[in-house]
C-alpha positions in Angstrom: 1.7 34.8 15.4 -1.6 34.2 13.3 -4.4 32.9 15.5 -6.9 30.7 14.1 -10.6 32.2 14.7 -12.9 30.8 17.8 -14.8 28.1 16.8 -13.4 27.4 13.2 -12.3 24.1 12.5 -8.3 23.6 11.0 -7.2 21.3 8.3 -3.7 20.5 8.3 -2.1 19.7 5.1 -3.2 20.2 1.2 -2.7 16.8 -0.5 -5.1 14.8 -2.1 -6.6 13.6 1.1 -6.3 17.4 2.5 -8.3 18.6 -0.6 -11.1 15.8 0.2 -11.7 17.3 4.1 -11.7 20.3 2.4 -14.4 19.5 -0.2 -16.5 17.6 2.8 -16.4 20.2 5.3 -17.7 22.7 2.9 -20.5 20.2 1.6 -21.5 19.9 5.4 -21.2 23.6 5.6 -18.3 23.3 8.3 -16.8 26.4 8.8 -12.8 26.0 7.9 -9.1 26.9 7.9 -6.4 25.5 5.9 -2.6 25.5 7.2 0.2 23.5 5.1 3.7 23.5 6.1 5.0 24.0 3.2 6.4 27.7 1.9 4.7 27.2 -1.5 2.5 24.2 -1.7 1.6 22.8 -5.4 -1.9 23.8 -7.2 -2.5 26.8 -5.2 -4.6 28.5 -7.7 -7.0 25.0 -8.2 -7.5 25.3 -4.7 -8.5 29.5 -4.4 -10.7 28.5 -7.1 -12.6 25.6 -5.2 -12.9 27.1 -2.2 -12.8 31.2 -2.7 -12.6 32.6 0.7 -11.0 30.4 2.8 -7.8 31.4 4.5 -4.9 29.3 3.9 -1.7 29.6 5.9 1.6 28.4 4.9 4.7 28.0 6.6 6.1 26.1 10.2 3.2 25.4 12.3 4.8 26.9 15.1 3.4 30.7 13.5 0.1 29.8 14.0 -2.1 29.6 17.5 -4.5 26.5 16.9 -5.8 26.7 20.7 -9.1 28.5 20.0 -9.7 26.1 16.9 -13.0 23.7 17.4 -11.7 20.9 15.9 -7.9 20.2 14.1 -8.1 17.4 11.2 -5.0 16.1 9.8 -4.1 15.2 6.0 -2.3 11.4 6.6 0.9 13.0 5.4 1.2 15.4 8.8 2.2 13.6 12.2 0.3 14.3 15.0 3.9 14.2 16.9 5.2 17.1 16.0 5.7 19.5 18.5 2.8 21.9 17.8 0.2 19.0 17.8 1.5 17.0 20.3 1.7 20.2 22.7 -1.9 20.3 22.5 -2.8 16.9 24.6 -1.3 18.3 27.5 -3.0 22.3 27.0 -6.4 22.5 29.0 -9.1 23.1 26.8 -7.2 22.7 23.7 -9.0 21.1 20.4 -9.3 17.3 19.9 -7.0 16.0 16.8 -8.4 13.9 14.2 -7.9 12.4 11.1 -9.8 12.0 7.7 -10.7 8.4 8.5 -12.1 9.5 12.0 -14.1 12.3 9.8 -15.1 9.8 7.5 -16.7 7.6 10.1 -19.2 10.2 11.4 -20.9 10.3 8.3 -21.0 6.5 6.8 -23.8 4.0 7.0 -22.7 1.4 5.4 -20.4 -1.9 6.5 -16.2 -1.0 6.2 -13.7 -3.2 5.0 -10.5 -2.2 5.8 -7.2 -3.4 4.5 -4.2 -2.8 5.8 -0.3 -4.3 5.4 2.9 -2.9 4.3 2.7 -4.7 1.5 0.1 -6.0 -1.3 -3.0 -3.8 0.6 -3.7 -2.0 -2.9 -4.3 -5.4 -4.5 -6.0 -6.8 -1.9 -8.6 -4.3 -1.8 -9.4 -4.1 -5.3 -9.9 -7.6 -5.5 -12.3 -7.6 -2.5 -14.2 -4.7 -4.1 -14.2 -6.1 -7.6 -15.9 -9.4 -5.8 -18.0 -7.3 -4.5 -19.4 -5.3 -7.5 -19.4 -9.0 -9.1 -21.5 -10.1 -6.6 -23.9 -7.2 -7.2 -23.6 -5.1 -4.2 -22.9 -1.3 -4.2 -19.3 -0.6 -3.3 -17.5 2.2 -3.1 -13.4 1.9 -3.5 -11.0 4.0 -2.2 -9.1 4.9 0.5 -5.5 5.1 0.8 -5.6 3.7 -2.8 -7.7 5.9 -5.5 -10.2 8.0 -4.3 -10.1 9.2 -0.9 -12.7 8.1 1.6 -14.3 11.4 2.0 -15.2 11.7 -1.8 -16.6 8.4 -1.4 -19.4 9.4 0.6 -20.4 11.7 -2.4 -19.1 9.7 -5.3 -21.3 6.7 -4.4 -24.0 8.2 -1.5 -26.2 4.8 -1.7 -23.1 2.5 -1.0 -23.8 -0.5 0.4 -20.2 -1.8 1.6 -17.0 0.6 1.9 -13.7 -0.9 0.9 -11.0 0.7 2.4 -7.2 0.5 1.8 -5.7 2.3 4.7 -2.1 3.3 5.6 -0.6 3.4 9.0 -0.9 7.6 8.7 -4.3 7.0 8.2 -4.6 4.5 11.3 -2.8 6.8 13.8 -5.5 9.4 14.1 -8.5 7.1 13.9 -9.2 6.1 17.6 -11.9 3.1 16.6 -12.3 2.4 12.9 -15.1 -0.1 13.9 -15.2 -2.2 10.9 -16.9 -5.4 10.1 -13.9 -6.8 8.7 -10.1 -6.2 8.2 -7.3 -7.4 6.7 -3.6 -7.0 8.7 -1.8 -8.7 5.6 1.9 -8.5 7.0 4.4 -6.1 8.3 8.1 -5.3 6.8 10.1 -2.3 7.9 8.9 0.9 6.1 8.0 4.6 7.2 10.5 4.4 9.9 11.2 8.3 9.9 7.8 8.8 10.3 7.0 6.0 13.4 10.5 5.9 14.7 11.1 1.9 15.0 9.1 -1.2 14.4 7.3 -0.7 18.0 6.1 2.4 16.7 4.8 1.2 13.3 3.1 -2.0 14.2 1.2 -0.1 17.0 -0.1 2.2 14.2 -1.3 -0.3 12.2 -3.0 -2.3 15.1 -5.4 0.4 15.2 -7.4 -1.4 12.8 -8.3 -4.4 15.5 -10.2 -1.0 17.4 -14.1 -1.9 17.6 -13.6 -4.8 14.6 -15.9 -7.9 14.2 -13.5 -9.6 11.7 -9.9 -9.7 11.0 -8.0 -11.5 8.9 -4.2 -12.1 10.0 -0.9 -13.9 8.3 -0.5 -16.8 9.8 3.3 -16.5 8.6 3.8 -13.4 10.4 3.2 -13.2 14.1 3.4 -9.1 14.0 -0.1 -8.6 12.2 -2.0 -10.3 15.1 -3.9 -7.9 17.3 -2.4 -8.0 21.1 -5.5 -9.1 22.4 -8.0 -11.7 21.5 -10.7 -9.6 22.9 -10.1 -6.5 20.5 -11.9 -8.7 17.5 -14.6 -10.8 18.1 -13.3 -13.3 15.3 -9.9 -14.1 14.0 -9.0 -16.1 10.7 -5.2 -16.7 9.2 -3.7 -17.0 5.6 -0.5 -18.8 4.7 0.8 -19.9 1.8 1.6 -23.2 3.6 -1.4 -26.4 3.9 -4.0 -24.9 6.2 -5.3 -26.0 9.4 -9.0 -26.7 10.3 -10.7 -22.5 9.4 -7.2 -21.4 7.5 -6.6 -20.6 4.5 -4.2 -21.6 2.7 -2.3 -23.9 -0.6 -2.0 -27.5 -0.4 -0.6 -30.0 -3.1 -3.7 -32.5 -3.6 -3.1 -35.7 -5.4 -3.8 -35.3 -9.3 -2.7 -38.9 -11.5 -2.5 -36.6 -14.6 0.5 -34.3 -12.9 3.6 -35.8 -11.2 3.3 -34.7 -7.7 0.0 -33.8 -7.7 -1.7 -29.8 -8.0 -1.7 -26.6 -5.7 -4.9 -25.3 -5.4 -6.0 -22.7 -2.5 -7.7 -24.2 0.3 -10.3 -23.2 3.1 -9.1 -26.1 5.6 -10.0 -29.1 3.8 -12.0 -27.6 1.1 -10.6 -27.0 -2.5 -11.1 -23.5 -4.0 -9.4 -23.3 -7.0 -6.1 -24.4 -8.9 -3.1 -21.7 -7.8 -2.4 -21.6 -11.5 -5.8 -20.4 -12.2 -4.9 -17.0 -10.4 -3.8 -14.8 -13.0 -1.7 -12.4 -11.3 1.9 -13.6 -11.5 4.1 -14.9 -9.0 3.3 -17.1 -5.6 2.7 -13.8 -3.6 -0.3 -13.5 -5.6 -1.3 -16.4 -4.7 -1.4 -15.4 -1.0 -3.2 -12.1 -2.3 -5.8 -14.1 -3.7 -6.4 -15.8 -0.2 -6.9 -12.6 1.6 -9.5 -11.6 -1.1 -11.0 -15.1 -0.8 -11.4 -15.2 3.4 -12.7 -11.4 3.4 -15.3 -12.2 0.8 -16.6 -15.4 2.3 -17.1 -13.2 5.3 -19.4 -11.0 3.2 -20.6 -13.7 2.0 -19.8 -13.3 -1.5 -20.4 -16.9 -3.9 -17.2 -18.7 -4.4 -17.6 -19.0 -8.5 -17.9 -15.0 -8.5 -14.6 -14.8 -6.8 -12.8 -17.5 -9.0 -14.3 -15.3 -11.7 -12.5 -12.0 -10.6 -9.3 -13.9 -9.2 -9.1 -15.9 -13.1 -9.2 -12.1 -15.0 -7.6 -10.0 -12.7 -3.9 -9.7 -14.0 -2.5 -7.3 -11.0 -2.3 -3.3 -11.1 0.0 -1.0 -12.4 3.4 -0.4 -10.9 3.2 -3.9 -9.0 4.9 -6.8 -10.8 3.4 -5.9 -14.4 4.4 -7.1 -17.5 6.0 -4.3 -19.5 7.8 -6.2 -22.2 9.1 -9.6 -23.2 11.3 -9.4 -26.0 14.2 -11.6 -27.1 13.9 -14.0 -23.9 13.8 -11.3 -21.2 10.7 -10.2 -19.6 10.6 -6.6 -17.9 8.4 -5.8 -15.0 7.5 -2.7 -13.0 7.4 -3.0 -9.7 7.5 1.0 -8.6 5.3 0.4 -5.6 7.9 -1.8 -4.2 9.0 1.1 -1.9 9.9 -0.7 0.9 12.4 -4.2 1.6 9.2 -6.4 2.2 7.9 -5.6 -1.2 10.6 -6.2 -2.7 11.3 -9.6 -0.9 7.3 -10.3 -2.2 8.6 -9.7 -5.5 11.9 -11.9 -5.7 10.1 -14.7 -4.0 7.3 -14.6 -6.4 9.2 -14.4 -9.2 12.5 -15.7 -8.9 11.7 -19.2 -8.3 9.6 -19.2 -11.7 12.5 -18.1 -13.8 15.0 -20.5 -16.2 17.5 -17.8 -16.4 18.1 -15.2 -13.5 16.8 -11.6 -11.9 18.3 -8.2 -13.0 17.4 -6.2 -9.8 17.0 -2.3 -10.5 16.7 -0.7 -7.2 17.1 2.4 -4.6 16.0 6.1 -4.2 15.3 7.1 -0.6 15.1 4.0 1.9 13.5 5.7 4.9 15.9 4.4 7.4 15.6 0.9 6.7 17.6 -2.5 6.6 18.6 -3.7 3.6 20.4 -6.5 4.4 17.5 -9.4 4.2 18.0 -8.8 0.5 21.2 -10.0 0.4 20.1 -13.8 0.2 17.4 -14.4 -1.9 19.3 -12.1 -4.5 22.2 -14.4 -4.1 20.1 -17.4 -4.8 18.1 -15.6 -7.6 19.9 -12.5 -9.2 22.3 -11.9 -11.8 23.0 -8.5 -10.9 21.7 -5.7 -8.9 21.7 -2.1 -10.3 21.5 0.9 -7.9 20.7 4.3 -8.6 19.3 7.3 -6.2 20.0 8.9 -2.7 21.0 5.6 -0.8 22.4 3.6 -3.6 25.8 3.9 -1.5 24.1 2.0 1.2 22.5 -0.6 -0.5 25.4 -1.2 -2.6 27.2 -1.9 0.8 24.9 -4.1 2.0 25.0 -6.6 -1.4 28.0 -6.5 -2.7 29.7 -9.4 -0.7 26.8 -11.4 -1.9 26.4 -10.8 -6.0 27.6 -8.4 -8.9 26.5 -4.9 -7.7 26.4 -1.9 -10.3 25.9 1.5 -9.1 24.5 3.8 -12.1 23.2 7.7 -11.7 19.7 7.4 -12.2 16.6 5.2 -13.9 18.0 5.6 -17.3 21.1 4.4 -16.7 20.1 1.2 -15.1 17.7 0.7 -18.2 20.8 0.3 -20.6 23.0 -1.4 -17.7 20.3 -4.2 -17.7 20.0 -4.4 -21.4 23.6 -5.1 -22.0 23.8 -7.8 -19.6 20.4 -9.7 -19.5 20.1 -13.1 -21.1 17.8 -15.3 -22.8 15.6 -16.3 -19.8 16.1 -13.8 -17.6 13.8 -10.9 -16.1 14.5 -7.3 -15.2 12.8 -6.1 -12.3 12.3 -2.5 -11.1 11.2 -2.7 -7.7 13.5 -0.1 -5.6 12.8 -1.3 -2.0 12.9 2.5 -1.9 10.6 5.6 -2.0 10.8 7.8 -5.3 11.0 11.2 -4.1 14.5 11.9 -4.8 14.2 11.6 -8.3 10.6 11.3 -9.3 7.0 12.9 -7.8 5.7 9.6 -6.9 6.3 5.6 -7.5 3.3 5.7 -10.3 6.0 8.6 -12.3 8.9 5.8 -11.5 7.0 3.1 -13.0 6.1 5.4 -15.6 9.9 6.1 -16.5 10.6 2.3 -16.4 7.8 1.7 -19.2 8.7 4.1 -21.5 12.5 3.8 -21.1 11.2 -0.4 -21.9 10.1 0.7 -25.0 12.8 3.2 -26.4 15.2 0.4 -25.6 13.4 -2.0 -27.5 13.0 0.8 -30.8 16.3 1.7 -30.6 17.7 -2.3 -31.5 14.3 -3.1 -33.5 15.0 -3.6 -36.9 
């Protein structure tokens, strides 16, 4: 067993958030080890290169004596359950366990804003930081989504306001995040072989109430509330329903040029803006927009700079885009749904805006979920559903007895399945309720697949 030298701190895990301890501990002049579980993990010659000299392990952690380490930090995609880790809370002496965002917190100055949710938390926070760099402050963007908070502190040293998408890895080794504001946008089943049930991955997430003066909740779902109303000294709510007194919300307000009257987004009584004036598609957009809206007023960010952003921003890739709209049938990419709640998001959003119906184009690996709250909206909105991947057995099974199921090998396939039987007024979606990794290296290489197999379609009948 290789023993990790006295007084050396241990990073755990060579991914992109891995690399960024690396590349702070060294500008800090930290004294480090790497270890990766992995036999062979990718880039290995990028990373001898950056940091020549320092001893990298690879291989089951259960080969390597952390005991005399000062300090072990973990890369998001590591547990701190497994064995090895978890053996050390109960060793005398043994070294505390942290993650990047607890590293991260040591050396930043400036305000956080933290954004968290199974769902939507990469839109979310670039709206908030794109009202923020509208509204002239200094923000630095990263996180979870983009660049990792680490290189933040070096990308943009004079930052005046962090905005931070974080996951629920992220959350689980940060003790106190201590943020001026954050965002718990909702909670759907996902990452359930990592956190075990529900119970597990709520309580993960809450860690973002820890130390918080803010927090904005969904007043739809009851699960993104802290346990406490003493763990944040202020709470707001979103819906998508007519607020109450502080919410925010959409209400219908009378308009004698439109029958019925308009939605517009609302902070309690006061008007914001016309829904339709969001240009990011669909109505969970429109709750999007709302989060982005309640954490900026907090920072006190002018309402017509926020309108401004909301009115040009037209979503980002991989999360209901517009691919293609050609001969009645639009396409969208929704790679990042990769769990059921996103996917839910993204037949509620869209399926009620349609004349003609959904072509679903889902699966890959479901991480233990439930796909059966599926089963109804697609009934009410879908044509077909095409499954492809590791668990399209299971989610065939689950919607079947509800609508016309088609099982197909891989991406390809459910390309041309949806081309022969889309019709004027339809939309094909790819959003897979499912992680890509058993067919792709990440959702963003899914979505990628999606858009160019869009456009070899469309060559191939062009004439």
């Amino acid at each position: 067993m290789h023993k990790v030298p006295e007084g050396v701190t241990l990073v755990v895990g060579l991914g992109i958030s891995g690399r960024a301890i690396c590349r702070h501990l060294d500008r800090i002049g930290c004294p480090f080890m790497v270890a990766d579980t992995r036999a062979e993990p990718p880039d290995l010659e990028s990373f001898y290169h950056e940091f020549p000299g320092v001893e990298l392990r690879c291989g089951p952690l259960e080969r390597l004596d952390m005991s005399a380490a000062r300090e072990i930090i973990l890369s998001p995609g590591i547990s701190p359950f497994v064995p090895e880790l978890a053996a050390l809370k109960h060793a005398p002496h043994s070294p505390p366990v942290i993650g990047e965002i607890a590293l991260f917190l040591r050396a930043c100055q400036a305000p956080i804003a933290a954004i968290t949710g199974s769902n939507a938390k990469s839109t979310v926070t670039t709206l908030l930081g794109e009202m923020a760099a509208e509204a002239g402050k200094k923000v630095a963007v990263g996180g979870n989504l983009g660049t990792p908070a680490l290189d933040l502190l070096h990308d943009v040293p004079d930052a005046e306001l962090f905005v931070l998408e974080l996951s629920s890895f992220q959350l689980e080794t940060t003790p106190e995040l201590c943020a001026e504001a954050v965002a718990f946008l909702n909670l759907s089943e996902d990452h359930l072989d990592r956190h075990g049930d529900m119970a597990g991955y709520r309580r993960a997430k809450q860690q973002i109430f820890a130390g918080a003066r803010y927090a904005l909740v969904n007043g739809e779902d009851a699960m993104t509330w802290p346990d406490s109303d003493d763990e944040v000294a202020q709470i707001e709510c979103f819906t998508t329903l007519p607020p109450a007194l502080g919410e925010w919300g959409i209400a219908v307000l009378a308009d004698h040029g439109v029958a019925g009257g308009t939605a517009w987004l609302m902070h309690g009584s006061r008007p914001l803006m016309p829904a339709a004036a969001v240009r990011a598609p669909g109505f969970h957009n429109q709750a999007n927009a709302l989060a982005a809206l309640a954490m900026g007023h907090h920072f006190g960010f002018p309402l017509g700079v926020m309108r401004a952003v909301l009115e040009r921003f037209s979503g980002l890739s991989h999360r209901c885009e517009l691919v293609a709209e050609e001969h009645g049938v639009r396409w969208i990419n929704d790679s990042k749904g990769t769990n059921v709640g996103a996917t839910l998001a993204a037949i509620a959003g869209i399926g009620p805006t349609l004349s003609g119906r959904l072509v679903l184009l889902a699966g890959g690996v479901g991480k233990g979920a439930d796909f059966s709250p599926l089963a109804e909206p697609l009934a009410a909105y879908a044509r077909e559903a095409i499954v492809f991947g590791r668990d399209a057995d299971q989610l065939q099974r689950v919607l079947a007895p509800h609508l016309t199921v088609t099982k197909v090998i891989d991406l390809g396939a459910a390309l041309r399945r949806a081309a022969g039987v889309a019709q004027d007024g339809d939309c094909v979606l790819l959003s897979p309720a499912c992680a890509s990794l058993d067919q792709f290296a990440n959702y963003q290489a899914r979505g990628e697949a999606f858009r160019d197999g869009v456009i070899q379609l469309h060559n191939e009948v062009a004439p």
